[in-house]
C-alpha positions in Angstrom: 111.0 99.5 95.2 110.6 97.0 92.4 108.0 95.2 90.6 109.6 92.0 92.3 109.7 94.0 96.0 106.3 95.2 95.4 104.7 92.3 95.1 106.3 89.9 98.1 105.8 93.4 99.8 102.0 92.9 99.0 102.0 89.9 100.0 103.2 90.2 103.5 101.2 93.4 104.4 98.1 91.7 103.6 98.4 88.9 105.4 99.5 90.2 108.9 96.1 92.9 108.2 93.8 92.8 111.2 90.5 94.3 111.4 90.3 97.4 112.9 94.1 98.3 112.4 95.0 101.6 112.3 98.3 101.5 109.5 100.4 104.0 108.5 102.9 103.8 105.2 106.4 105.7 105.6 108.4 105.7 102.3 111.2 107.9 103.6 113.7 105.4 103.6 112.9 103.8 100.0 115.5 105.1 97.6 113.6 104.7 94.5 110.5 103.6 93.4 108.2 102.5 89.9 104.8 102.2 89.0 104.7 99.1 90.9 105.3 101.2 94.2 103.1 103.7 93.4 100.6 101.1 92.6 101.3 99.1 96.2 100.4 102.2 97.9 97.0 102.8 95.7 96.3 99.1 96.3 96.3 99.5 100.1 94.3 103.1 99.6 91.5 101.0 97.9 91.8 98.1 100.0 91.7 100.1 103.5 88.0 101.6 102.0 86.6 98.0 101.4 87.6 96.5 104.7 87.8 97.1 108.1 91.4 98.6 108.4 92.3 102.3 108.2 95.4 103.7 106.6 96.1 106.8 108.7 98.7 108.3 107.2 101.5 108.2 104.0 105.0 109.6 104.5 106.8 110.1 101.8 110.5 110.3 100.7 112.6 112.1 98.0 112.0 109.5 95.6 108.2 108.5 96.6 107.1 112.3 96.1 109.0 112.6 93.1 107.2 110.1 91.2 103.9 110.8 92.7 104.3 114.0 91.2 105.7 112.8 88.1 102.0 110.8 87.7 100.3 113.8 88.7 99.6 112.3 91.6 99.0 115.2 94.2 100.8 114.0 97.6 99.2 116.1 99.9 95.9 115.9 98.2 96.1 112.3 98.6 97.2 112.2 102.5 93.3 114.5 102.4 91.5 111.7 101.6 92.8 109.3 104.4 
């Protein structure tokens, strides 16, 4: 997932939000991604505590865990606060 990806990727999730949505991210399937990936998935963390939507759960893949890891970034820890 590129910056380029990230950002129509944005895009879309946020407008086809509804209130009271339960939504789940699963990044097993992504082959690689950058900050911008990361930050997607951080974006919707935030947003899902200021509005009415809950993010229930974040699968990760190979490459997703990896660079979570690589920025520190505990992956289980994270799943803990959802």
């Amino acid at each position: 997932m590129t910056i380029y990806e990230a950002a129509l990727l944005y895009q879309e999730i946020t407008e086809k939000i509804i209130l009271d949505m339960d939504i789940a991210v699963n990044l097993s399937q992504v082959p690689e991604i950058d900050t911008s990936g990361i930050q997607l998935v951080l974006q919707l963390f935030f947003l899902a505590q200021s509005s009415n939507f809950t993010l229930t759960d974040i699968i990760h893949g190979e490459a997703s865990a990896r660079a979570f890891e690589l920025l520190q970034l505990d992956v289980d820890a994270f799943n803990e606060f959802l």
